[in-house]
C-alpha positions as CSV (number, residue, x, y, z in Angstrom):
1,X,14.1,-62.8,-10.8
2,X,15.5,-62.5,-7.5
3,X,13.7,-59.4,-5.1
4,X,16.0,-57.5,-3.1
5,X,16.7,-58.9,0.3
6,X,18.6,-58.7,3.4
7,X,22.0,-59.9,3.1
8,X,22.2,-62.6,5.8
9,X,19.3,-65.3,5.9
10,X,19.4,-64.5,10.0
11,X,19.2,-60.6,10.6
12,X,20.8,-60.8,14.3
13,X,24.0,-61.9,12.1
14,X,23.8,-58.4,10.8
15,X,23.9,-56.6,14.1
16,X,26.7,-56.0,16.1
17,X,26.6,-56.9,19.6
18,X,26.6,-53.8,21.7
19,X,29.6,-54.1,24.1
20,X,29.6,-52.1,27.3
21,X,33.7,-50.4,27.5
22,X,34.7,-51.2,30.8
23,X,38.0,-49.6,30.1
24,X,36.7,-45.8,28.8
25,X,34.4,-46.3,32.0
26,X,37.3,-46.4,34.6
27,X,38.6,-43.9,32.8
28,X,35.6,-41.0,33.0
29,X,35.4,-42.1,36.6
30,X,38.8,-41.9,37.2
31,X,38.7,-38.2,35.3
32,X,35.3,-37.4,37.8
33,X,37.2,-38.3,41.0
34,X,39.8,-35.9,40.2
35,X,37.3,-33.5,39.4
36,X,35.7,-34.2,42.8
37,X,38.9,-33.7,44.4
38,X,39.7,-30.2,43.0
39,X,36.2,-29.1,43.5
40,X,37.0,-29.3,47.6
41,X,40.3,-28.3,47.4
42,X,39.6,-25.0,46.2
43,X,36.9,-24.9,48.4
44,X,38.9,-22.3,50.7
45,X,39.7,-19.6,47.6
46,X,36.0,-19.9,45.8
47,X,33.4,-21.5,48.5
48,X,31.5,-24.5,47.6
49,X,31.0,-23.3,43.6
50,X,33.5,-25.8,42.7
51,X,31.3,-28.7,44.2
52,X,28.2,-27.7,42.8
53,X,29.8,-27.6,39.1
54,X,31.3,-31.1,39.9
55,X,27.8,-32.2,41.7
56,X,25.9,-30.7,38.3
57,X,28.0,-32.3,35.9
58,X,28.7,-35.9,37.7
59,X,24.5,-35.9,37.9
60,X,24.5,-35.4,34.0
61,X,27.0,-38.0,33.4
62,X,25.0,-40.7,35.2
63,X,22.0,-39.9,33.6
64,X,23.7,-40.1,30.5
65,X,25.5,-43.4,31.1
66,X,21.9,-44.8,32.7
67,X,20.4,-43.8,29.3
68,X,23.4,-45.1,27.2
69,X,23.2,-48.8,29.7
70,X,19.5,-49.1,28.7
71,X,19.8,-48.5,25.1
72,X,22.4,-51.5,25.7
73,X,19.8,-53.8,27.3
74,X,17.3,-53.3,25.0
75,X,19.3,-53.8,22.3
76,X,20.8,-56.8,23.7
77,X,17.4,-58.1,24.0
78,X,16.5,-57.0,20.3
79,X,19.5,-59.2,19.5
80,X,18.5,-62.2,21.5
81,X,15.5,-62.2,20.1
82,X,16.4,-62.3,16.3
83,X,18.8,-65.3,17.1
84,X,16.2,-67.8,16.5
85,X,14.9,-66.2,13.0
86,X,16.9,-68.9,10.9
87,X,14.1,-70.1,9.0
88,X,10.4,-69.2,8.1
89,X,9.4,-70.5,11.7
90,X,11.7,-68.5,13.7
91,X,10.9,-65.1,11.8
92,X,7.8,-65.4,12.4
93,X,7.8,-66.1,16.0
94,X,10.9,-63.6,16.3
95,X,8.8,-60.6,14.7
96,X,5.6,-61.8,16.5
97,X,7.5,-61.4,19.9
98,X,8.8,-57.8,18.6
99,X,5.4,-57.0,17.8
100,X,4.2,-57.8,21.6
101,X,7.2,-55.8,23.2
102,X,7.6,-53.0,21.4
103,X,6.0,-49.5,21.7
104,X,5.0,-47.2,19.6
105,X,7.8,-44.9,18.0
106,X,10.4,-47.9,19.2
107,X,12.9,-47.4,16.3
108,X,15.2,-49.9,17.0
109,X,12.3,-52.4,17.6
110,X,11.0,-51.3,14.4
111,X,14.0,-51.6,12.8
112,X,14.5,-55.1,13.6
113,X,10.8,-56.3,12.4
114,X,12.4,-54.4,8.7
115,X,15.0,-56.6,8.9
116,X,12.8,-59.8,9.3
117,X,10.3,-58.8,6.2
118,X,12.5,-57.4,3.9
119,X,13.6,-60.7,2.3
120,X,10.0,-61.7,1.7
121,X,8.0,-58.6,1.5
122,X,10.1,-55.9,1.3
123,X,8.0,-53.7,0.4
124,X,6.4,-54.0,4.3
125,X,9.7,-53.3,4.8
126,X,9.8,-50.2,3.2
127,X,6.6,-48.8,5.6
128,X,7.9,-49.9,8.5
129,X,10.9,-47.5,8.7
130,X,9.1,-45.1,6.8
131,X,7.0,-45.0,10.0
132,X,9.5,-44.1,12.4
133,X,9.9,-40.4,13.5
134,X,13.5,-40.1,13.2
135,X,13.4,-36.7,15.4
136,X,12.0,-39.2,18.7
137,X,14.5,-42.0,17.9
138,X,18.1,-42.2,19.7
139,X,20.7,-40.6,17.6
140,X,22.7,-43.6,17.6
141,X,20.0,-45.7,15.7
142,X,18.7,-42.6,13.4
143,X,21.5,-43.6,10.8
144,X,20.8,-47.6,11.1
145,X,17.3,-46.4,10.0
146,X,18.5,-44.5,7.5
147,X,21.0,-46.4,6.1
148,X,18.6,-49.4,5.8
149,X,15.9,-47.8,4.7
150,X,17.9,-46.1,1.8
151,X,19.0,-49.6,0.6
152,X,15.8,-50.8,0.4
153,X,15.1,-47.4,-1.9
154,X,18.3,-48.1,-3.9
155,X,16.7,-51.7,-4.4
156,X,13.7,-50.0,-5.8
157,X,15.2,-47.7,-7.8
158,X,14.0,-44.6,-5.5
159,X,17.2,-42.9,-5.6
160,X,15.9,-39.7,-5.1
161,X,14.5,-40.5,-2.0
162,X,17.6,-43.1,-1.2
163,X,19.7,-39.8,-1.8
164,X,17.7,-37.9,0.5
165,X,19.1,-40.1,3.7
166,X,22.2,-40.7,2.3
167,X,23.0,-37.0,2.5
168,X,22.0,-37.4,6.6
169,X,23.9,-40.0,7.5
170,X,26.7,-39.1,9.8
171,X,29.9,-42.1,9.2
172,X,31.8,-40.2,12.3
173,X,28.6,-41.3,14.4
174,X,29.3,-45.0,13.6
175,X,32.0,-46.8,15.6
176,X,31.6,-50.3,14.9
177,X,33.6,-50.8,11.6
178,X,30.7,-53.3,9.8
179,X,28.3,-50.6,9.8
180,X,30.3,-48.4,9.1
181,X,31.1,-49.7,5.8
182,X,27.6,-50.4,5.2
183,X,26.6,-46.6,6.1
184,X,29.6,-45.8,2.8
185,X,27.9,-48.6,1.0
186,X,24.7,-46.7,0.8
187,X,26.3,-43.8,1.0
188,X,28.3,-44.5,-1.8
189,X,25.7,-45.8,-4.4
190,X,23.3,-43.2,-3.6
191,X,25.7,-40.7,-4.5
192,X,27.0,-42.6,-7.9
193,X,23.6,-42.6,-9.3
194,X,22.4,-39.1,-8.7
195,X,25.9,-37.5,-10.0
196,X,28.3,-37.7,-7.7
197,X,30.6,-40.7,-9.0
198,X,33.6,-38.0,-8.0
199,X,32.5,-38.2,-3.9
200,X,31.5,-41.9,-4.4
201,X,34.7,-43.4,-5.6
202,X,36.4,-41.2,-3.0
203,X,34.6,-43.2,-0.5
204,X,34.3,-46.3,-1.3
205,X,38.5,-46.0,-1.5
206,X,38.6,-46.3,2.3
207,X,36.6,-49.6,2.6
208,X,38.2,-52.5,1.2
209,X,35.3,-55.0,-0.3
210,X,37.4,-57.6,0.6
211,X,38.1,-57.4,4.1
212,X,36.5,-60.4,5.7
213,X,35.3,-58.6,9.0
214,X,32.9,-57.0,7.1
215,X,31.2,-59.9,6.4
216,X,27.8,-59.8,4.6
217,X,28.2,-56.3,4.3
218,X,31.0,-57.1,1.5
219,X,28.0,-57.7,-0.9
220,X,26.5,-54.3,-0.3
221,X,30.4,-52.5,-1.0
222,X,30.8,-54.9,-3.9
223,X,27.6,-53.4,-5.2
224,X,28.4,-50.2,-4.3
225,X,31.4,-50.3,-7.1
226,X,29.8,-51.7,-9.6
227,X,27.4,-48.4,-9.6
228,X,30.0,-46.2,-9.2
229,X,32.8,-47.4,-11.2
230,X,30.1,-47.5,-14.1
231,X,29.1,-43.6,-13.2
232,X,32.8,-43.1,-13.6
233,X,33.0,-44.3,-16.5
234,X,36.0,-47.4,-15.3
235,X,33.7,-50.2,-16.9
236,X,36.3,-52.8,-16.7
237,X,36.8,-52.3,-12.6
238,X,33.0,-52.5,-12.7
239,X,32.6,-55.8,-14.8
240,X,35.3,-56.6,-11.9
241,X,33.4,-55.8,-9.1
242,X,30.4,-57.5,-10.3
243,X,32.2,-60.8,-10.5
244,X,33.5,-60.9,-7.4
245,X,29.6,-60.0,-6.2
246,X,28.5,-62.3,-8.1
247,X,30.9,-65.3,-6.0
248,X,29.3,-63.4,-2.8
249,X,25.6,-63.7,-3.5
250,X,24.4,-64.6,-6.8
251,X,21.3,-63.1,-5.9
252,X,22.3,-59.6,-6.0
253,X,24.0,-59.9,-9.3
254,X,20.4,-61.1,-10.9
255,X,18.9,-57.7,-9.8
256,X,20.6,-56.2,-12.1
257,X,18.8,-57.7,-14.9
258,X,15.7,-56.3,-13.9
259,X,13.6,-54.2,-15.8
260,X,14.1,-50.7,-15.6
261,X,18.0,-50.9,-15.1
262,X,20.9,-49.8,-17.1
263,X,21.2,-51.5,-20.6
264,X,24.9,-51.9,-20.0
265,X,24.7,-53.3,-16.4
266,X,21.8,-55.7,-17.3
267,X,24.3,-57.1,-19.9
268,X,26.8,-57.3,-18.0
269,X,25.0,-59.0,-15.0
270,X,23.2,-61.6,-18.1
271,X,26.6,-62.0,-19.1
272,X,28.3,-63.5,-16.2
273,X,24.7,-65.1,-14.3
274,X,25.1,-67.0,-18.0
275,X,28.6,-68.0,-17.4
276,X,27.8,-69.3,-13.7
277,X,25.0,-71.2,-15.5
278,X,22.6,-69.5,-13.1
279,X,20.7,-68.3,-16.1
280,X,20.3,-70.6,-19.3
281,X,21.9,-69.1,-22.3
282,X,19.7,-67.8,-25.2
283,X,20.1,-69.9,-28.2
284,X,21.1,-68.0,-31.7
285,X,17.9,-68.5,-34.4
286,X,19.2,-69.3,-37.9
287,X,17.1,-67.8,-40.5
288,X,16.7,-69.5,-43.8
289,X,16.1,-68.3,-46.6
């Protein structure tokens, strides 16, 4: 029986290269020189109150955009370094090297040593995000934790607990499109199985499972609709959306056969791992008489 795991083999295909917009920069600069050129030209009507409002507020944008440039680097380096985790070698050398530079409370560093483990011991997984104080971490990676860790819950049927982030996770937060879609994904299945298929469906609507720039995280939509399309009672667009999981990654679909799931879904996911000949199919006894 396959355990849940990460959908990609090599977590840094995942993540998202963090690009800095050159573009919106000029832009906010272009906004602060004007600013700066107002500020002393209506330095003869209100004195030099103008300037020190445009001195205050030009100070907090650079230390925001120094704070925003070094979450980039050290994500950027996060990213390099989980490159070479391809096989059992480079995991192990990628998390050891995470393990040596990261500090305590680092939740992006811990988030990428989750990523490594969860294929083999997800459960390790599991503790390592549950050790992260979201309150410290940067906004901008709270809801990668989140979203993570709730799929990991999902995976062990914790949806209480899976539910719990769901309902914290902030989509408008997100603007890179693949995590996005995996934030719904979560999102999404969370909802279905603690009663709200109504909210699910509604979301999942504005992701299409089979856009290809999603990538990996098609899987996790796919998987998504099967829960909810059963919660809403549309069985055949969930026997649907299994098969076409089920094309993606095999592995998923077998998760569904383990024990504690739906009767229906196991079936269901028997059914068609029997078809693909993933699963050998169970012989009918003959009694005699």
């Amino acid at each position: 029986m396959a355990t849940p795991s990460t959908p990609s083999p090599n977590p840094a295909a995942g993540i998202e290269q963090p690009q800095i917009k050159w573009k919106a920069i000029a832009q906010i600069g272009a906004v602060f020189a004007i600013l700066w050129a107002i500020s002393f030209g209506v330095v003869p009507w209100i004195g030099y109150w103008g300037v020190i409002i445009a001195g205050v507020l030009t100070l907090v944008a650079l230390g925001f955009g120094l704070y925003i440039w070094r979450l980039t680097r050290k994500s950027r380096a996060i990213v390099d370094i989980l490159k070479g985790a391809t096989d059992e070698g480079g995991r192990q050398q990628a998390l050891e090297r995470l393990k040596a530079s990261g500090k305590q409370g680092d939740a992006m560093n811990a988030l990428a040593q989750a990523q490594l483990v969860a294929r083999d011991k997800p459960g390790d997984a599991i503790e390592i995000l549950e050790g992260v104080d979201l309150k410290k971490a940067p906004a901008v990676v709270q809801d990668d934790v989140r979203a993570n860790l709730g799929m990991l819950y999902l995976m062990h049927n914790r949806t209480r607990d899976a539910r719990m982030l769901a309902d914290d996770i902030r989509l408008d937060r997100q603007p890179q499109p693949k995590s996005k879609a995996m934030y719904a994904a979560v999102i999404a299945e969370a909802f279905s199985r603690t009663g709200k298929p109504e909210e699910a469906l509604k979301l999942l609507e504005t992701y299409d499972a089979d856009d290809a720039t999603y990538g990996e995280v098609r899987a996790m939509l796919y998987r998504a609709q099967v829960y909810t399309y059963m919660a809403s009672k549309k069985r055949g667009m969930a026997k649907t959306a299994m098969h076409r999981l089920g094309k993606i990654d095999p592995n998923m679909v077998a998760a569904f056969v383990a024990k504690g799931k739906d009767p229906e879904l196991t079936k269901m996911a028997r059914d068609l791992l029997q078809r693909q000949g993933a699963i050998p199919k169970q012989k009918m006894r003959i009694q005699r008489g």
